[in-house]
C-alpha positions in Angstrom: 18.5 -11.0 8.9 16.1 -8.0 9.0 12.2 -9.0 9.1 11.5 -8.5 5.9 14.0 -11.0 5.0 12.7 -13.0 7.5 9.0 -12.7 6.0 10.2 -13.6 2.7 12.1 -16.7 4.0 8.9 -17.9 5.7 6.8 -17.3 2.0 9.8 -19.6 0.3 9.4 -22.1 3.1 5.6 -22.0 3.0 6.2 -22.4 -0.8 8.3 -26.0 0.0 6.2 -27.0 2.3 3.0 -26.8 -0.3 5.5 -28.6 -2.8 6.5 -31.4 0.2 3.3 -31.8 1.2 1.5 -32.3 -2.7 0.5 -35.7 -1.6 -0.9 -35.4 2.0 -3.9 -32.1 0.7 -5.9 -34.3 2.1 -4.8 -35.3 5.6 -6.3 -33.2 8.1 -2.4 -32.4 9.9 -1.3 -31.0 7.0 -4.4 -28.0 6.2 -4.1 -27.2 10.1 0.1 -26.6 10.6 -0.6 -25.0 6.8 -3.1 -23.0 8.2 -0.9 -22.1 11.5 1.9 -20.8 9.1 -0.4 -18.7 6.7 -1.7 -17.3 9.8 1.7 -16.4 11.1 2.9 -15.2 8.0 -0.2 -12.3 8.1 0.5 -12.0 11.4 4.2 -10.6 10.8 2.9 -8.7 8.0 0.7 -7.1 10.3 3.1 -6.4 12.5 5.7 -5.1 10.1 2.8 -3.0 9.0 1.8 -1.6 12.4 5.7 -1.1 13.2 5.6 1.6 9.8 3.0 3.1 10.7 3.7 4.2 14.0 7.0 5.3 12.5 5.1 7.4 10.0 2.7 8.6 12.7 6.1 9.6 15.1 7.5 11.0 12.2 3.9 13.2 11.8 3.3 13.5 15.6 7.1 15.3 15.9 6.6 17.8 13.0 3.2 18.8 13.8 4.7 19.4 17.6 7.5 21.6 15.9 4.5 23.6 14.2 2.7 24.5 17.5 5.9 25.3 18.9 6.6 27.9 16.1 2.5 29.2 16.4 3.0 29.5 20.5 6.4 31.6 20.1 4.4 33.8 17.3 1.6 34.4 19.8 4.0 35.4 22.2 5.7 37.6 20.6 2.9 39.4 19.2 0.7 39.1 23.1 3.9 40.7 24.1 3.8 43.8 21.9 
């Protein structure tokens, strides 16, 4: 299961457990492991966010290497002439 999977199999559990747990809104248990499991459902979001990011920034960090490599080889060539 991949984590977005995963992060959509904790919304549909989340989902049950508000459906369960209809009747006990009011005991203080059930708003604190409810809060505990909205908090790591953001939490993987976050993460899964952060993950993409850094992909993107790789992805950004490589081509912009590949363009100083080309600018250094043109100032070579021309320093050389």
């Amino acid at each position: 299961m991949t984590e977005k999977e995963m992060i959509l199999e904790a919304f549909e559990w989340q989902t049950h457990i508000h459906k369960l747990a209809s009747d006990a809104k009011n005991e203080e248990l059930y708003h604190k492991r409810s809060k505990v499991l909205d908090w790591l459902i953001q939490q993987a979001e976050r993460a899964q966010k952060n993950a993409q990011d850094l992909e993107n920034m790789d992805r950004q960090l490589y081509s912009e290497q590949q363009q100083n490599k080309r600018y250094r080889e043109a100032l070579e060539f021309y320093a050389d002439k």
